[in-house]
LOZAKOL-967589 format. One record per atom (N, C-alpha, C): residue in one letter; x, y, z. Coordinates in steps of 0.05 Angstrom, whole numbers, plus 5000, padded with zeros to 4 digits. Example, Ala and Ser with C-alpha at 12.3 -4.5 7.8 and 13.67 -1.06 7.14 Angstrom:
LOZAKOL-967589
A526448865156/A524649105156/A526449345156/S525749555142/S527349795143/S525850015157/
END
This chain:
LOZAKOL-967589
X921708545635/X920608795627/X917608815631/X915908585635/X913708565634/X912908675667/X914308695681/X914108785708/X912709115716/X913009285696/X911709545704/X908809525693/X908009715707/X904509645705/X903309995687/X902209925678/X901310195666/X899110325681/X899210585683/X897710735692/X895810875669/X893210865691/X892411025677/X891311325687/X890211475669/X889211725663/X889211775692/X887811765713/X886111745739/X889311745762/X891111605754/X892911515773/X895111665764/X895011745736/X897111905731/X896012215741/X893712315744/X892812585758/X893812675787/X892812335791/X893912405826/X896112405830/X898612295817/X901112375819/X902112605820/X900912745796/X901913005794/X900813145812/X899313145825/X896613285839/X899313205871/X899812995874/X901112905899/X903813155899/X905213065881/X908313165866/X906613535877/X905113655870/X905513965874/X904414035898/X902613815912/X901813925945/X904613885953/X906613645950/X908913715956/X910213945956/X910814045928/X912314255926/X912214485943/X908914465941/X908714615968/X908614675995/X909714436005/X910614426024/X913614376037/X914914236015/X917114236014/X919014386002/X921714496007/X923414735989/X924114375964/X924314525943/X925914405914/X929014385906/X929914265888/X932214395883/X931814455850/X931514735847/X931014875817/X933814835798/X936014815819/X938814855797/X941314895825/X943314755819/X946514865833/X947814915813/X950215025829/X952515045809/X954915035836/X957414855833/X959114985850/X961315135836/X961815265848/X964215475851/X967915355867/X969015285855/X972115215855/X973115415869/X973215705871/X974715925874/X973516005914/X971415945922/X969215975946/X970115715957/X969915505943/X968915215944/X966715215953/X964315335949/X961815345947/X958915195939/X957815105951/X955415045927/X953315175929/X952215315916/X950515545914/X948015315901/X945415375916/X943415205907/X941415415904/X939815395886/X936515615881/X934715425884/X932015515906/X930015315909/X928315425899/X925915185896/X923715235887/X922115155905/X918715175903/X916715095907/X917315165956/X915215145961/X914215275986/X915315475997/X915515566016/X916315866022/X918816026013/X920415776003/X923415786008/X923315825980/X921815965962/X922315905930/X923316185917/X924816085906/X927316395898/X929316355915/X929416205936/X932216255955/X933916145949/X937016305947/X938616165938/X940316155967/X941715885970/X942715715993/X946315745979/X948215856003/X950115805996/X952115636016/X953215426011/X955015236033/X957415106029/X958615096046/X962015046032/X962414736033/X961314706014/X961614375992/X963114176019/X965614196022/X967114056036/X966113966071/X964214156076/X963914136104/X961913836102/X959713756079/X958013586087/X959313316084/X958913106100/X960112896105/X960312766070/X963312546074/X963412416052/X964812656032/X964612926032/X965313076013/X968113226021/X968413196041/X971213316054/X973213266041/X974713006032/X976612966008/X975813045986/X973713035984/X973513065950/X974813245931/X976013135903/X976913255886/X974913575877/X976113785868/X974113965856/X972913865822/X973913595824/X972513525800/X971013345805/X970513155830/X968313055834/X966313245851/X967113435865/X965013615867/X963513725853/X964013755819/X962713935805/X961413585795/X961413435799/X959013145771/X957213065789/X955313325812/X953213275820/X951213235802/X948813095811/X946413155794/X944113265814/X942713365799/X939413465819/X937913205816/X936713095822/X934712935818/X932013015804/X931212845794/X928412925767/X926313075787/X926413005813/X923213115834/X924813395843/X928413475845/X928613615849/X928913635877/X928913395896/X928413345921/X931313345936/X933213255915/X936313255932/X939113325901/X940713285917/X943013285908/X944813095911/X944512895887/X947112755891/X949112825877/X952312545897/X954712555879/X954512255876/X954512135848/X953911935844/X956611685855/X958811955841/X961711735844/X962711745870/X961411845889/X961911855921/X959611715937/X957511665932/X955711525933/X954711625960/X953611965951/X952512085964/X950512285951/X948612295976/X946812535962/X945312615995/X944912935985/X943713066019/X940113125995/X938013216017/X936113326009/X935613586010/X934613705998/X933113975985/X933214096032/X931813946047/X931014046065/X933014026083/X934613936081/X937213896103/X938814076092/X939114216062/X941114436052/X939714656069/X937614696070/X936114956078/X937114936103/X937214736121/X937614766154/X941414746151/X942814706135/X945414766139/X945914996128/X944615136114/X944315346102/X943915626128/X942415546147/X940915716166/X942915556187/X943615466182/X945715376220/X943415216231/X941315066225/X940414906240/X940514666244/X942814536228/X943314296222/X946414356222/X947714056240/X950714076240/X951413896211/X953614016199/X955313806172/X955113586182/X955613486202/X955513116214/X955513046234/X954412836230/X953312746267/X955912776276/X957612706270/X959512786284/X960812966301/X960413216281/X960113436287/X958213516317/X955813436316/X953013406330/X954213266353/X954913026356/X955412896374/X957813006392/X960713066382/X962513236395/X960713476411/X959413636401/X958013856413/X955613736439/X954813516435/X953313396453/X955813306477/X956613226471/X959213006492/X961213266507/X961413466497/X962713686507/X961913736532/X959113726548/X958113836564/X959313806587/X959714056603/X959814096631/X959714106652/X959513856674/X958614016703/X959813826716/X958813906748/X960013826769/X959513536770/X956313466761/X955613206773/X958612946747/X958413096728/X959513006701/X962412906711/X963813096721/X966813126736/X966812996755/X965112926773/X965312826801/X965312526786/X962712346774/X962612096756/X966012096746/X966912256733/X969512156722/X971612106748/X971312306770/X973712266780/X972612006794/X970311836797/X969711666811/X970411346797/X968711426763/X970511176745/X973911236752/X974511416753/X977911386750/X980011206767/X977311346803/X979011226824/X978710836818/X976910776808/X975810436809/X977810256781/X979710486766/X981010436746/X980910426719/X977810636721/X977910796689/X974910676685/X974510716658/X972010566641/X972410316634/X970410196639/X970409866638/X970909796613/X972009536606/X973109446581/X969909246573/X969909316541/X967209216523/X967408916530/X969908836528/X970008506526/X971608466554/X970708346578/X972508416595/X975108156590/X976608126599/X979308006599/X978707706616/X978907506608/X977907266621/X980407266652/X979207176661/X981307106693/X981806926690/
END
């Protein structure tokens, strides 16, 4: 117990002083609530431009939360800085600034997601490489096969 150090007066200013140039630069999380009936999570932010905005996103899409019961969806917590959202008994939590970009379509639910949309791509040079691995007998094996 003897391990935390006490602050003083001077160090505890600048914290707080640190904590609200943040705020202002970063969106908060002021409060959620989800919604069962939407499957929703409706988030209200605080602090930098984004303050008053309320964020709405369908709970299930962000990774880790797709099974989830509607009763472990609702035993999120906000965190004390207000910076994220976790689910403790899924042993997950997103931030205040990644809701806002899935909120706005600028962020995919999962790399996954991200990556399928990357690997999708199109063209001739792309098609010609496959039909060239194909003729030599496909894609090479990770571990090749001893002779």
């Amino acid at each position: 117990m003897d391990d935390f150090k006490e602050l003083t007066e001077a160090e505890i200013a600048d914290i707080v002083r640190q904590s609200r140039e943040l705020d202002e630069r970063e969106p908060r999380i002021a409060g959620a609530t989800y919604y069962e009936a939407s499957e929703r999570l409706v988030v209200e932010l605080k602090g930098s431009a984004l303050a008053g905005t309320s964020l709405s996103i369908v709970a299930r899409e962000l990774p880790r939360l797709e099974n989830a019961t509607d009763e472990q969806l609702r035993a999120f917590i906000v965190t004390m800085s207000g910076s994220s959202i976790r689910w403790p008994e899924l042993n997950f939590g997103v931030g205040a600034p990644a809701l806002a970009q899935l909120a706005c379509g600028l962020l995919e639910p999962s790399a996954v997601a991200a990556a399928r949309r990357m690997g999708s791509a199109r063209s001739e040079t792309k098609a010609a490489a496959v039909r060239a691995n194909g003729k030599k007998g496909g894609r090479p094996r990770k571990n090749p096969v001893p002779a």
